[in-house]
DRENVEXZA-331009 format. One record per residue (C-alpha): residue number from 1; residue in one letter; x, y, z. Coordinates in pm, 1 decimal, always signed. Layout:
<voros>
 pos code        u        v        w
 NUM    a        X        Y        Z
...
</voros>
This chain:
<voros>
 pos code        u        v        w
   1    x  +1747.6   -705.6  +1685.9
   2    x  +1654.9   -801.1  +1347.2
   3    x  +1598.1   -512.1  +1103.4
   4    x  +1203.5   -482.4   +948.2
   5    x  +1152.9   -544.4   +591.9
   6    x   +906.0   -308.3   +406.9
   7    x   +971.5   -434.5    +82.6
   8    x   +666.4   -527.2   -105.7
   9    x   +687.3   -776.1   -411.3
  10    x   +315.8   -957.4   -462.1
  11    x    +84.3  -1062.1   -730.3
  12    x   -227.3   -906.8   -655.0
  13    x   -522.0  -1212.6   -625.7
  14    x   -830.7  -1060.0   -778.6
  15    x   -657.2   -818.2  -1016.6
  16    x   -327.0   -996.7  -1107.7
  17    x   -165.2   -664.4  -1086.4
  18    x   +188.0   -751.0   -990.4
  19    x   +351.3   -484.1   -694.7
  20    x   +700.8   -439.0   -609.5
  21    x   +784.5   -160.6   -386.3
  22    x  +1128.1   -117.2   -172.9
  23    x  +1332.2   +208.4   -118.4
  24    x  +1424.1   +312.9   -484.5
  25    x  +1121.1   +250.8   -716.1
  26    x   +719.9   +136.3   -673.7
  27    x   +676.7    -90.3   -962.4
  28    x   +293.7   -172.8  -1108.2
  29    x   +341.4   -460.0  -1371.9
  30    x   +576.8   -280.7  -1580.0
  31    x   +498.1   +106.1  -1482.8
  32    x   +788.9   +247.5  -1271.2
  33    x   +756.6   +555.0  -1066.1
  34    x  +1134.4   +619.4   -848.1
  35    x  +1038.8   +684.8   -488.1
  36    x  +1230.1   +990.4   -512.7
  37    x   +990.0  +1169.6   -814.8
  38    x   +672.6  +1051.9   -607.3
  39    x   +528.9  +1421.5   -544.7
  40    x   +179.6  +1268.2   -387.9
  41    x    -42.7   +976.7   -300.9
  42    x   -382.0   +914.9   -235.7
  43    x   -588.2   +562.8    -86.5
  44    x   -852.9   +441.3    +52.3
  45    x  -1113.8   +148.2    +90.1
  46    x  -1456.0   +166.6    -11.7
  47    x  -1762.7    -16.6    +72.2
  48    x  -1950.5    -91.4   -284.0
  49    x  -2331.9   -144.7   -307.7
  50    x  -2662.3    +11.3    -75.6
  51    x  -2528.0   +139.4   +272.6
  52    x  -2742.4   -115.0   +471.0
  53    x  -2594.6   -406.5   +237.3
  54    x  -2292.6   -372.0   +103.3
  55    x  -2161.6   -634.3   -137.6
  56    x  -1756.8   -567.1   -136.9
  57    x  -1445.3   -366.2   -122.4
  58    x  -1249.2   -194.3   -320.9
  59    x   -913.5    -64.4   -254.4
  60    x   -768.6   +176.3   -392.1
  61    x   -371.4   +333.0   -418.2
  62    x   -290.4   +564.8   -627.5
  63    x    +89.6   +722.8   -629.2
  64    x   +202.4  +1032.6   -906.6
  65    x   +471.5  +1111.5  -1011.6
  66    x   +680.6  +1476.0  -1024.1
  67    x   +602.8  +1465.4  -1360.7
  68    x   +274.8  +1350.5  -1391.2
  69    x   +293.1  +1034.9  -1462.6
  70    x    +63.6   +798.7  -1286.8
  71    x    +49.7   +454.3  -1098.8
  72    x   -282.8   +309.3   -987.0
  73    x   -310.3    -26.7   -770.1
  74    x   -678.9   -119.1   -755.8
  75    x   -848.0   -472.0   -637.0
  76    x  -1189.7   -566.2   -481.1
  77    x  -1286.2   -852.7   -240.0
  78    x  -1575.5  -1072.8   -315.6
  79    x  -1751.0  -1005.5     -7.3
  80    x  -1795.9   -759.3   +326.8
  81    x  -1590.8   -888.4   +650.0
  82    x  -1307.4   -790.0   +880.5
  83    x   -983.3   -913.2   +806.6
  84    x  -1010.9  -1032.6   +442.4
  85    x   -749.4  -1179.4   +270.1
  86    x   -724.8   -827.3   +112.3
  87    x   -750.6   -634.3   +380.2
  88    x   -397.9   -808.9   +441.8
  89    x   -287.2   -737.3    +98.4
  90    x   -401.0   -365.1   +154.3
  91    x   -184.2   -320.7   +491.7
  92    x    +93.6   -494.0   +323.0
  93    x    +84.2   -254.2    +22.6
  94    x    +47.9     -3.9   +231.4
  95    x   +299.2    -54.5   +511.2
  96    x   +575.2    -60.2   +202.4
  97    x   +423.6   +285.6    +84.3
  98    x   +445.8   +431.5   +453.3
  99    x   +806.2   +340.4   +484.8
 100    x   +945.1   +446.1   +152.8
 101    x   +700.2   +722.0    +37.9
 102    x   +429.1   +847.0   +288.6
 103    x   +710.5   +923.4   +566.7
 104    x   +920.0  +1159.3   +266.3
 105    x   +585.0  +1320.1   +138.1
 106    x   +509.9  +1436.0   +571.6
 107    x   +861.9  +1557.1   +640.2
 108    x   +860.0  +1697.4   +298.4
 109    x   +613.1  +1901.7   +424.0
 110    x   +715.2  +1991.4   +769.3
 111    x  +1050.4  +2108.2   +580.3
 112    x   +843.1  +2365.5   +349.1
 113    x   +648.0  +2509.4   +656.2
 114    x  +1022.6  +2540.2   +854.3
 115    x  +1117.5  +2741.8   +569.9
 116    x   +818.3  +2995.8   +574.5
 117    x   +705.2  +2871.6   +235.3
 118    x   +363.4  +2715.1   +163.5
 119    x   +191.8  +2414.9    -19.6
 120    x   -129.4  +2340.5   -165.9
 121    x   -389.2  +2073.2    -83.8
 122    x   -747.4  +2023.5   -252.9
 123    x   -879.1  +2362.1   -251.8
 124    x   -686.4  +2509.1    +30.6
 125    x   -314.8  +2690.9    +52.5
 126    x   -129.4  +2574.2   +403.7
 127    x   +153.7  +2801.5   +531.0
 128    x   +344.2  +2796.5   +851.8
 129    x    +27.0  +3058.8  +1031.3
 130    x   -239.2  +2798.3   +930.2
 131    x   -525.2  +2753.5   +645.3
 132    x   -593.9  +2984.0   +344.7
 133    x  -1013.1  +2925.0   +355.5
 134    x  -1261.5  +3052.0   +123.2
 135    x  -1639.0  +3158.1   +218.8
 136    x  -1909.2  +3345.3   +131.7
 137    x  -1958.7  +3628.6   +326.7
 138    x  -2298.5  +3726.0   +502.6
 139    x  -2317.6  +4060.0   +330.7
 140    x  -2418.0  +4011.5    -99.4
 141    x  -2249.0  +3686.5    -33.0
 142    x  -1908.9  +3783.5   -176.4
 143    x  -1681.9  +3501.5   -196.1
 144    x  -1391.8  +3537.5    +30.3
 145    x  -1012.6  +3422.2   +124.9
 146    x   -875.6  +3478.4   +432.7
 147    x   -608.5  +3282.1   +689.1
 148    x   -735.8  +3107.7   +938.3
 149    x   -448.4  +3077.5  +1204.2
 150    x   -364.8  +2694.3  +1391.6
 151    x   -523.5  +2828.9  +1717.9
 152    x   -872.3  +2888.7  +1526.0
 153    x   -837.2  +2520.7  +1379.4
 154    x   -988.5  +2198.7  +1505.8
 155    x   -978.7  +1922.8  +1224.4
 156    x  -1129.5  +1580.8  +1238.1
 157    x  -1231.2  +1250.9  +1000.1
 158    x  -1576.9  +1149.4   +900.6
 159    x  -1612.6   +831.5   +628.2
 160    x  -1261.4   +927.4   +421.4
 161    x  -1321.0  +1305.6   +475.2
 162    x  -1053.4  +1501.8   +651.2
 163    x  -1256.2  +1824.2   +793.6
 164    x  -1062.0  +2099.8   +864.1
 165    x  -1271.1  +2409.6  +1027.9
 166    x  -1276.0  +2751.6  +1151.1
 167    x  -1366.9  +2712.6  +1565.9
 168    x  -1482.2  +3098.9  +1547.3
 169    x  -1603.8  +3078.5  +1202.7
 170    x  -1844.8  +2824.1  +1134.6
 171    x  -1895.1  +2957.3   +738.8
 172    x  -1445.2  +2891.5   +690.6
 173    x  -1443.4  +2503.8   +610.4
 174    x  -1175.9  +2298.4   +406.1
 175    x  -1350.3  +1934.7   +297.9
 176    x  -1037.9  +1718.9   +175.6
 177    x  -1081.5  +1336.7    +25.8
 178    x   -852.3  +1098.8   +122.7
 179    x   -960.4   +883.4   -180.0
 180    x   -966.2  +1190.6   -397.6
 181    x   -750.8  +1437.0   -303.5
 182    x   -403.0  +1418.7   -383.0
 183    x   -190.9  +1441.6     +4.2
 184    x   -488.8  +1490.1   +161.5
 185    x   -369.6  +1098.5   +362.2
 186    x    -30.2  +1337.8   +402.9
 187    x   -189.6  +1615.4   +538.2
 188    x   -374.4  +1418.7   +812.2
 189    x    -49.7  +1249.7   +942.1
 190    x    +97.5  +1640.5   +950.1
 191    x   -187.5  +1720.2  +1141.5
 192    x   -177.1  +1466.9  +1391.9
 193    x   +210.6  +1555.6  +1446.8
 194    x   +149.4  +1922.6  +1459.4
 195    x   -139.7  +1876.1  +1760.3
 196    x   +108.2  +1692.8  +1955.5
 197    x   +380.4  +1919.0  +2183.7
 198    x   +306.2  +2256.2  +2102.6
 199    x   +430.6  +2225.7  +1740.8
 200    x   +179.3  +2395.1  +1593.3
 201    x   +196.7  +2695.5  +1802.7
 202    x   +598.3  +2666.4  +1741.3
 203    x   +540.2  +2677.5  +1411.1
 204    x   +266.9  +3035.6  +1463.9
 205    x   +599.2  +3188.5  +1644.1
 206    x   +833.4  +3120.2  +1356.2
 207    x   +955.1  +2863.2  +1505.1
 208    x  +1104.3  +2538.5  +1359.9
 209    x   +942.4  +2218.0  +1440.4
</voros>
């Protein structure tokens, strides 16, 4: 059985940007950023002009570095339809990232939780008991920041928004971009694996996942 090839290497259409991405380095014209510095990513596709009429997409992938440094892949399509010619470019780009990035940054993750330790997303610290959230309390409406543990947490998406919520709380929210929010795309995979066999109360018992 023949081995899959995530490599990317493409000059971008509409932008001319050209992309090379395999398992060392992601490569943006002549910006380099080693697969092994990338410390977090962030993408999406937007819909540009009036909701009812919307003239084109955008995509957006943006990929930093350990250090800092930056790398930003951005093209549009001329018009609104399913399966574009860059909606193909997109899933291309993006299959290479998922391979040889994405897949590090999630069990990156799960290894910091498995070690008791924590990591920050957005606004919002995530340990191995669940979800540092802030609120404003009823009384003088104090702002507040308490755990909220993974059996008090339902999360969902809504139009690039990953909600992650209180069930006995409704005033303990966390609001994370994928578009904007650097890992919040990482922190959705490591929900979805956390909600499947018990690994999320595993991890609640000290457990390693």
């Amino acid at each position: 059985m023949q081995q899959h090839n995530f490599d990317v290497d493409i000059v971008i259409p509409s932008s001319k940007q050209k992309v090379k991405i395999n398992k060392e380095f992601i490569e943006v014209n002549q910006s380099t950023i080693a697969c092994a510095d990338v410390s977090a990513i962030r993408y999406g596709v937007s819909l540009i002009g009036s909701a009812k009429k919307p003239e084109r997409k955008e995509y957006t992938i943006d990929v930093q570095a350990k250090d800092g440094k930056n790398i930003s892949i951005k093209f549009s399509s001329s018009k609104v339809e399913e399966l574009l010619e860059e909606d193909h470019t997109y899933y291309y780009i993006m299959s290479g990232l998922w391979q040889y990035v994405k897949k590090y940054l999630v069990n990156h993750f799960i290894e910091v939780l498995n070690a008791g330790e924590t990591f920050d997303i957005g606004n919002t610290t995530v340990s191995n008991q669940g979800f540092m959230m802030t609120y404003k309390t009823w009384f003088w409406g104090k702002i507040k920041t308490e755990l909220v543990h993974w059996n008090d947490i339902k999360y969902y998406l809504d139009k690039g928004i990953l909600h992650v919520d209180s069930i006995s709380d409704k005033r303990k929210k966390v609001k994370l971009s994928l578009h904007h929010d650097w890992n919040a795309v990482v922190l959705n995979t490591l929900m979805h694996y956390l909600w499947q066999d018990h690994r999320k109360e595993k991890l609640a018992k000290g457990e390693k996942i």
